[in-house]
Backbone atoms as SQL, in Angstrom:
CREATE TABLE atoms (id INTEGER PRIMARY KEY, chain TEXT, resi INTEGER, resn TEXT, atom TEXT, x REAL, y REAL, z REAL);
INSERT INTO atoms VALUES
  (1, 'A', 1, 'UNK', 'N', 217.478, 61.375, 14.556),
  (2, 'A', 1, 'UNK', 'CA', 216.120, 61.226, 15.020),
  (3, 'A', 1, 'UNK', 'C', 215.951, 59.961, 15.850),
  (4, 'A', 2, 'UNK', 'N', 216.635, 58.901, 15.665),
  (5, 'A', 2, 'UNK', 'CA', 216.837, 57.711, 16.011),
  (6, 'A', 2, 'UNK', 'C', 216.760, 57.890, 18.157),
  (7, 'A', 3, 'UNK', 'N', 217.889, 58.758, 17.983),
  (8, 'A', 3, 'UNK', 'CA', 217.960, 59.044, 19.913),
  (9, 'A', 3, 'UNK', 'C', 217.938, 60.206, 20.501),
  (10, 'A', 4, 'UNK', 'N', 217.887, 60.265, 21.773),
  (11, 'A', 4, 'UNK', 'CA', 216.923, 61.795, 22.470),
  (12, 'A', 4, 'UNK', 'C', 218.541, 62.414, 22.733),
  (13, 'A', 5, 'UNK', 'N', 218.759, 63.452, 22.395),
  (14, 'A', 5, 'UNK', 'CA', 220.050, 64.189, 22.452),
  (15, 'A', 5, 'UNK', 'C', 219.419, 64.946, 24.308),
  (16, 'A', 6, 'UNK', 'N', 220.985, 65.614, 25.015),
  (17, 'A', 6, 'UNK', 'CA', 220.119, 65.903, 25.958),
  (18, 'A', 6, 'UNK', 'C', 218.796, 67.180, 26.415),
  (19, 'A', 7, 'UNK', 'N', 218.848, 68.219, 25.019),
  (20, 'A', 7, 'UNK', 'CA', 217.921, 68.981, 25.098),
  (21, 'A', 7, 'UNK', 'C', 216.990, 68.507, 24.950),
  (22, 'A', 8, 'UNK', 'N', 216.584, 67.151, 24.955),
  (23, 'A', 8, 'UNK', 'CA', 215.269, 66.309, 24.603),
  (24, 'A', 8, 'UNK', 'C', 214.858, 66.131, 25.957),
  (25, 'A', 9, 'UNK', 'N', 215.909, 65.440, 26.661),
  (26, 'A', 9, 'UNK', 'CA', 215.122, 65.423, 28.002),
  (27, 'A', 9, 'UNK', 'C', 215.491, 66.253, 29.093),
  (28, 'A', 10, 'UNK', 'N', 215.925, 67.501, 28.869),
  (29, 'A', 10, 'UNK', 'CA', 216.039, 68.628, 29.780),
  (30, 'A', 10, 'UNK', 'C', 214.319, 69.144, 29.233),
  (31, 'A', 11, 'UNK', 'N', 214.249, 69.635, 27.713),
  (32, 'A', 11, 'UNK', 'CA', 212.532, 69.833, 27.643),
  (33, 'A', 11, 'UNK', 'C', 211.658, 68.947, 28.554),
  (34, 'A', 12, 'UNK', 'N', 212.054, 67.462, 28.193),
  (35, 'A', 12, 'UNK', 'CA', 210.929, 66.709, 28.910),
  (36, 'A', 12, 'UNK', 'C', 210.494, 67.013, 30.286),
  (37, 'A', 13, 'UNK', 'N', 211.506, 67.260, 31.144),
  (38, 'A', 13, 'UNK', 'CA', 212.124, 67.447, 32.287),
  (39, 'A', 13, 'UNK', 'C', 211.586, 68.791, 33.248),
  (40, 'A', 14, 'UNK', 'N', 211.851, 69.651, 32.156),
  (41, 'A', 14, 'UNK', 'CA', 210.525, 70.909, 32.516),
  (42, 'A', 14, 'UNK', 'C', 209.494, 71.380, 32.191),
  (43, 'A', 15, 'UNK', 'N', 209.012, 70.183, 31.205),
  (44, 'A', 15, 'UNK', 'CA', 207.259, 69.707, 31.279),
  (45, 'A', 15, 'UNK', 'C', 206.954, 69.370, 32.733),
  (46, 'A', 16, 'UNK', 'N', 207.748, 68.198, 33.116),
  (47, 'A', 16, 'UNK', 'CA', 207.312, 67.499, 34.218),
  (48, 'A', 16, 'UNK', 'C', 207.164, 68.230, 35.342),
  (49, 'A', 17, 'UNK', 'N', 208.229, 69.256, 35.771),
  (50, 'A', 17, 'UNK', 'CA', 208.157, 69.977, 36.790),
  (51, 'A', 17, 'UNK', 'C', 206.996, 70.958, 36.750),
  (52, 'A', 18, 'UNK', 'N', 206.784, 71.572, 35.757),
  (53, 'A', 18, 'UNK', 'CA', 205.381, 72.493, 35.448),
  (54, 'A', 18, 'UNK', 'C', 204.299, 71.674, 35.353),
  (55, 'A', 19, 'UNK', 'N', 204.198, 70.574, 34.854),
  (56, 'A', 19, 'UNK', 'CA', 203.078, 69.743, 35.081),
  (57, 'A', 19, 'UNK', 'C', 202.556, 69.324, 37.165),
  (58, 'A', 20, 'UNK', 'N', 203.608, 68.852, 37.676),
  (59, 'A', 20, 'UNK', 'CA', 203.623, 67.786, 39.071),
  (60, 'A', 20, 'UNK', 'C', 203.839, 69.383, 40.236),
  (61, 'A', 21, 'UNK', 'N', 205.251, 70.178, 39.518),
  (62, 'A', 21, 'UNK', 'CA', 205.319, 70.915, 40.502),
  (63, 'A', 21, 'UNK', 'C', 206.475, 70.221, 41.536),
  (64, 'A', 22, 'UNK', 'N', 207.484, 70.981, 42.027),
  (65, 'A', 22, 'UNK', 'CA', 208.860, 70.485, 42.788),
  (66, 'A', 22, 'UNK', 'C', 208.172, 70.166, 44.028),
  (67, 'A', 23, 'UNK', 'N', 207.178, 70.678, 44.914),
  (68, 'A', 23, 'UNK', 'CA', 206.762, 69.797, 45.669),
  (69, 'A', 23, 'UNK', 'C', 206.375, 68.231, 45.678),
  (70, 'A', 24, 'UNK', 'N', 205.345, 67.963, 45.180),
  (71, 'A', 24, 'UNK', 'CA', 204.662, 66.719, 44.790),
  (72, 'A', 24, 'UNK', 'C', 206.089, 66.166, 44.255),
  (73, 'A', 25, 'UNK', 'N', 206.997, 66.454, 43.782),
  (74, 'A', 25, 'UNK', 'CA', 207.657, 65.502, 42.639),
  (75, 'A', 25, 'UNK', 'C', 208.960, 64.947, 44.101),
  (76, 'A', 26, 'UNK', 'N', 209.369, 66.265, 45.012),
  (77, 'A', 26, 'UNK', 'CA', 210.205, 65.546, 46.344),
  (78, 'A', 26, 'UNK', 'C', 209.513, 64.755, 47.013),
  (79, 'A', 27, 'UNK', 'N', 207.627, 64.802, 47.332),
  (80, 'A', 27, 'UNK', 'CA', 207.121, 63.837, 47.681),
  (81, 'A', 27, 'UNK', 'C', 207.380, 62.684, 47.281),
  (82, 'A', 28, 'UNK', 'N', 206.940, 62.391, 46.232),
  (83, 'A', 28, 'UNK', 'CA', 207.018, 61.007, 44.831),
  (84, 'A', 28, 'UNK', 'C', 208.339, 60.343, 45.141),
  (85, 'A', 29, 'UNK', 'N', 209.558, 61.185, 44.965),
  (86, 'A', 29, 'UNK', 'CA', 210.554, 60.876, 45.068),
  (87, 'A', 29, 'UNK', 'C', 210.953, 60.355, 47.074),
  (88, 'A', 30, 'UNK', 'N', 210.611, 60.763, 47.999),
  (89, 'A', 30, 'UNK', 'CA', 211.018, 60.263, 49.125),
  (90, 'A', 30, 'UNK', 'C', 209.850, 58.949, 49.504),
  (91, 'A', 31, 'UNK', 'N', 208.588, 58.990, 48.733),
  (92, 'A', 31, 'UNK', 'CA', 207.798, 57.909, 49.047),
  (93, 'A', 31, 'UNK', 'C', 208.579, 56.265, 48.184),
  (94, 'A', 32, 'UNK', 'N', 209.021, 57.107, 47.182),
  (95, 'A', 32, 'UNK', 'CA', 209.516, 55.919, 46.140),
  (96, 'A', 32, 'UNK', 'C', 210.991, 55.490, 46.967),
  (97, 'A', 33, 'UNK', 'N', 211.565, 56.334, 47.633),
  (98, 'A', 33, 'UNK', 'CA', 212.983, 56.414, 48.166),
  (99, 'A', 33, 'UNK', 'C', 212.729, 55.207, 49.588),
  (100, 'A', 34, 'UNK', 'N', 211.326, 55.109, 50.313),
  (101, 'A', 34, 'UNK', 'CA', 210.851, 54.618, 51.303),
  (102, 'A', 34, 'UNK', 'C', 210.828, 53.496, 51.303),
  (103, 'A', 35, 'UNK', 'N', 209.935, 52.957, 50.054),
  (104, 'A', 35, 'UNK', 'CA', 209.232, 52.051, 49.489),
  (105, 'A', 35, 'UNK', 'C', 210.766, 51.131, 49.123),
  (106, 'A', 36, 'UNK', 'N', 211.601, 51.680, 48.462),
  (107, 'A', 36, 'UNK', 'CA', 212.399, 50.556, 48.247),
  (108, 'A', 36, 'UNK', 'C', 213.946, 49.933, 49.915),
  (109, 'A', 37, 'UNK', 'N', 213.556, 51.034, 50.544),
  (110, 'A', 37, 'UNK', 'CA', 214.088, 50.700, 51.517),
  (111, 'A', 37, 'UNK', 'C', 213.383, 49.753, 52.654),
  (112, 'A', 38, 'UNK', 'N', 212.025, 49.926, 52.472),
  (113, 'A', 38, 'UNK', 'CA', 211.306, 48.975, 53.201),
  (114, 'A', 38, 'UNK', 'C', 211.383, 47.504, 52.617),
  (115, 'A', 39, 'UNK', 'N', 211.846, 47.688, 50.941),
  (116, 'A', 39, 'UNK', 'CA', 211.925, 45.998, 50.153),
  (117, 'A', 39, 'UNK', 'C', 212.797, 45.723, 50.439),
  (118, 'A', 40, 'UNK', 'N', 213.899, 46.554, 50.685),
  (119, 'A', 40, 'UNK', 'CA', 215.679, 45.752, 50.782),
  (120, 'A', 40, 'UNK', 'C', 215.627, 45.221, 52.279),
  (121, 'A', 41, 'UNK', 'N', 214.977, 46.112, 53.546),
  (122, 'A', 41, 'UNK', 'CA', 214.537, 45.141, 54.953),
  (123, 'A', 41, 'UNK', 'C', 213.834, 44.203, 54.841),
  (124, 'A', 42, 'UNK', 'N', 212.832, 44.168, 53.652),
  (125, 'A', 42, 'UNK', 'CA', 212.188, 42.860, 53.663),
  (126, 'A', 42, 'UNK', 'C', 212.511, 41.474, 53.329),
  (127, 'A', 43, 'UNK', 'N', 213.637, 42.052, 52.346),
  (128, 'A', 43, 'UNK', 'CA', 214.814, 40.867, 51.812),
  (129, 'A', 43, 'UNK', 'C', 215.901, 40.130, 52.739),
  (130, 'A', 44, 'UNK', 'N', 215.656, 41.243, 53.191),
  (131, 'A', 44, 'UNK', 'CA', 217.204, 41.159, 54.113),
  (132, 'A', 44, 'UNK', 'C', 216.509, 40.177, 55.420),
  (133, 'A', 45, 'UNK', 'N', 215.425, 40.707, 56.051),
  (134, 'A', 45, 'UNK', 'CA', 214.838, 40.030, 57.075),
  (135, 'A', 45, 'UNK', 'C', 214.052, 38.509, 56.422),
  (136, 'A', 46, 'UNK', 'N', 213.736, 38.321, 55.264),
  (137, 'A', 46, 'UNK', 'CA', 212.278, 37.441, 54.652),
  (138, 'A', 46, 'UNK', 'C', 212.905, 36.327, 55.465),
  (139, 'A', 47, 'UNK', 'N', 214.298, 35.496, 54.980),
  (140, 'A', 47, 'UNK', 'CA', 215.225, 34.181, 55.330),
  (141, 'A', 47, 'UNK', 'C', 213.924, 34.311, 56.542),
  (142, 'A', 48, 'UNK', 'N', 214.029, 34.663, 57.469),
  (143, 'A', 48, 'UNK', 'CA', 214.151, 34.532, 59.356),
  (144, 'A', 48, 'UNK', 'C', 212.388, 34.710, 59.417),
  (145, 'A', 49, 'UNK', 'N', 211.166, 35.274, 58.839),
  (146, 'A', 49, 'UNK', 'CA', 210.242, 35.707, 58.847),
  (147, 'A', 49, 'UNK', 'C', 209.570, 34.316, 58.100),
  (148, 'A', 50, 'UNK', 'N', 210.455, 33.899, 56.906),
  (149, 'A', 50, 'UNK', 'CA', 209.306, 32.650, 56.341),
  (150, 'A', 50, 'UNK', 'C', 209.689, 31.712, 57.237),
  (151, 'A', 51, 'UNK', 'N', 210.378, 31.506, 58.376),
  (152, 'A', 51, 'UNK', 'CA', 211.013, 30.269, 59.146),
  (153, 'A', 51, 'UNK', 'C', 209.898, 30.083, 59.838),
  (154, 'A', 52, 'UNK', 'N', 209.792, 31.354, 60.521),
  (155, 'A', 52, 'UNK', 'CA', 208.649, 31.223, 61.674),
  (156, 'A', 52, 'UNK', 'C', 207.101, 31.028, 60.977),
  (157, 'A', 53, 'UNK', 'N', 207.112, 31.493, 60.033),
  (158, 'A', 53, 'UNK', 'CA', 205.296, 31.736, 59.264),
  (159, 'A', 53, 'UNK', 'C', 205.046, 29.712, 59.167),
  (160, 'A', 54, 'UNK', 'N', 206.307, 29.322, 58.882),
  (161, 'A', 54, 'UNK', 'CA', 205.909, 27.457, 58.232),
  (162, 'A', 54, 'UNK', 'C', 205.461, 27.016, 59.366),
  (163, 'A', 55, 'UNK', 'N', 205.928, 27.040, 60.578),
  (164, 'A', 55, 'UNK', 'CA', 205.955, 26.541, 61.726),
  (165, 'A', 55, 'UNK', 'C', 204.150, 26.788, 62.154),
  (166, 'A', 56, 'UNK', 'N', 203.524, 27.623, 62.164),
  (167, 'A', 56, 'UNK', 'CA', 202.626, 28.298, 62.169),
  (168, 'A', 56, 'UNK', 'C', 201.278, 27.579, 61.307),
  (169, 'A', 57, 'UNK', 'N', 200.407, 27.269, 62.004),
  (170, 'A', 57, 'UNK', 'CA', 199.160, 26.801, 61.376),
  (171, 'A', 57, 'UNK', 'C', 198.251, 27.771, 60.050),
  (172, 'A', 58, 'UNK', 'N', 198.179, 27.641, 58.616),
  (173, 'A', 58, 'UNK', 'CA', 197.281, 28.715, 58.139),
  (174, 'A', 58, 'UNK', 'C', 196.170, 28.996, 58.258),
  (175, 'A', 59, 'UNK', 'N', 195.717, 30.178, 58.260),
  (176, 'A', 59, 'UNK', 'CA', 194.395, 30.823, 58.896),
  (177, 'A', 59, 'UNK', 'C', 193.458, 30.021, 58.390),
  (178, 'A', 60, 'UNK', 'N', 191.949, 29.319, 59.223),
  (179, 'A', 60, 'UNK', 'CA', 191.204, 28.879, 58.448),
  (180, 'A', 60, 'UNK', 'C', 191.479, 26.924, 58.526),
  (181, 'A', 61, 'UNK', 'N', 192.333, 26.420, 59.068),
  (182, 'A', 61, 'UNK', 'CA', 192.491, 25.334, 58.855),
  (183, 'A', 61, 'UNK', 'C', 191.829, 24.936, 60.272),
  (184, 'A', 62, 'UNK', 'N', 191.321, 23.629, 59.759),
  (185, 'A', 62, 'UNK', 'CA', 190.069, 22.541, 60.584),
  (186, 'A', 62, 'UNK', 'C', 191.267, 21.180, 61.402),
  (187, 'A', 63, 'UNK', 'N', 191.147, 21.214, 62.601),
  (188, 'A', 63, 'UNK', 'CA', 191.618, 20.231, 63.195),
  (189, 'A', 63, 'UNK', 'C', 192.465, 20.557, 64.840),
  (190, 'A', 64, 'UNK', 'N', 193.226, 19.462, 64.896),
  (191, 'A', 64, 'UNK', 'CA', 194.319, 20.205, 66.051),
  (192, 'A', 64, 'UNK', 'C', 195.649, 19.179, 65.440),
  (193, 'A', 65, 'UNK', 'N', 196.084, 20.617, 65.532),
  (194, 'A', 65, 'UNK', 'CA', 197.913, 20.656, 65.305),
  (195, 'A', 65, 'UNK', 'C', 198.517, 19.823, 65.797),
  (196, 'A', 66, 'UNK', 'N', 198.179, 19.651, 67.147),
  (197, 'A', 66, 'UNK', 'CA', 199.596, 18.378, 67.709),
  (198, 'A', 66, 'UNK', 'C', 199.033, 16.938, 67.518),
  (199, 'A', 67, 'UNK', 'N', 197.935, 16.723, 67.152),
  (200, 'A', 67, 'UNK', 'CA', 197.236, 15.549, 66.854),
  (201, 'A', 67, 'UNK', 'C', 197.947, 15.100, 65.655),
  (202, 'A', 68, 'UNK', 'N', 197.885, 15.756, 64.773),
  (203, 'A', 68, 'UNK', 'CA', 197.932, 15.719, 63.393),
  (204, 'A', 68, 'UNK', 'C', 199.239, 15.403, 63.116),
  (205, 'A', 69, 'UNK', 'N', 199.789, 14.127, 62.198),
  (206, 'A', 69, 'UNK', 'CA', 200.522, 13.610, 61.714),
  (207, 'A', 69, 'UNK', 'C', 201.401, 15.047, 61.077),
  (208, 'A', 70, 'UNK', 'N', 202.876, 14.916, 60.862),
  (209, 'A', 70, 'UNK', 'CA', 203.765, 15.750, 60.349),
  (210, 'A', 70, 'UNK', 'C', 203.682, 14.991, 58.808),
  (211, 'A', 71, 'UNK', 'N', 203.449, 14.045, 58.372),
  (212, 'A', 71, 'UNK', 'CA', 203.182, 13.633, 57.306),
  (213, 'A', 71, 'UNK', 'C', 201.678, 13.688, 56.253),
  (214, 'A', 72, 'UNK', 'N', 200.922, 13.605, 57.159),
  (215, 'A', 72, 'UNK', 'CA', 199.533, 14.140, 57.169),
  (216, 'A', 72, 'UNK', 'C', 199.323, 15.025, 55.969),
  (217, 'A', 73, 'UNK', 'N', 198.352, 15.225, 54.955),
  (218, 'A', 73, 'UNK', 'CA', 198.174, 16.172, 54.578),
  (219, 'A', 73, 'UNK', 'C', 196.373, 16.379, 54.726),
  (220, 'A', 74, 'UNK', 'N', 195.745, 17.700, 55.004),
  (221, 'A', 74, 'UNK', 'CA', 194.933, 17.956, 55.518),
  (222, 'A', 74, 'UNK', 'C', 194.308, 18.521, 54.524),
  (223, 'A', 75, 'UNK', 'N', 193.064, 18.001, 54.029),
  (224, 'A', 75, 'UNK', 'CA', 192.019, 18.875, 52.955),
  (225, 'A', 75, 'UNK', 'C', 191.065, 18.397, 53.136),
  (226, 'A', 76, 'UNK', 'N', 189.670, 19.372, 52.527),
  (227, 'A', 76, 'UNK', 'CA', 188.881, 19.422, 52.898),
  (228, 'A', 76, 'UNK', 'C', 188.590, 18.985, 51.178),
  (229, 'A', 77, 'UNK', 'N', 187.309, 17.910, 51.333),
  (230, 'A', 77, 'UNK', 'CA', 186.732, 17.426, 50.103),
  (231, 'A', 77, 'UNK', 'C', 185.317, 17.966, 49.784),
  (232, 'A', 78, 'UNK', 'N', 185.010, 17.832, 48.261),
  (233, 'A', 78, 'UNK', 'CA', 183.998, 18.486, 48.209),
  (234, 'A', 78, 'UNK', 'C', 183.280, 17.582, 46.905),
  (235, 'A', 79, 'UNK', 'N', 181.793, 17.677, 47.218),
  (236, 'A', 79, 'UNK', 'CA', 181.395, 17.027, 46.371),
  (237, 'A', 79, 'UNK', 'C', 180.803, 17.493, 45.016),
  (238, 'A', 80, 'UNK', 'N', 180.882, 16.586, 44.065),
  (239, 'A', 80, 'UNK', 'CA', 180.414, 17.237, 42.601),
  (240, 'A', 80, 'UNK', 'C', 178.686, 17.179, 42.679),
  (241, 'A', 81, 'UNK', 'N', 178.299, 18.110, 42.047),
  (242, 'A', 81, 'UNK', 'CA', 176.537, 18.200, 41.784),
  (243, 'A', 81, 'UNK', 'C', 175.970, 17.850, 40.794);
């Protein structure tokens, strides 16, 4: 009782298909198949993508860039009420 012998999950197995249906389930399966191929390019590319993003001012920031000290750190203060 302890572990699923394999008629345990051959049953499970054609719940699932009568439940989802072999369409939807090759969907599921080539979206999930997508999804991790788009993470392994994202890995593979990130090194070269965070190089350029540092270099790059973040959205929302007050001042000018070439003015501004490389040592500089830039915040905005706020007062207590």
């Amino acid at each position: 009782m302890g572990t699923f012998s394999i008629w345990h999950w051959l049953i499970v197995l054609l719940i699932v298909v009568m439940v989802f249906g072999t369409k939807k389930l090759k969907n599921m399966g080539s979206d999930l198949g997508g999804a991790v191929k788009g993470f392994k390019d994202g890995m593979k590319d990130g090194g070269t993508a965070a190089d350029d993003t540092a270099t790059k001012p973040p959205a929302g920031q007050v001042g000018n860039q070439a003015s501004v000290d490389k040592t500089t750190i830039d915040v905005e203060a706020k007062q207590k009420s």
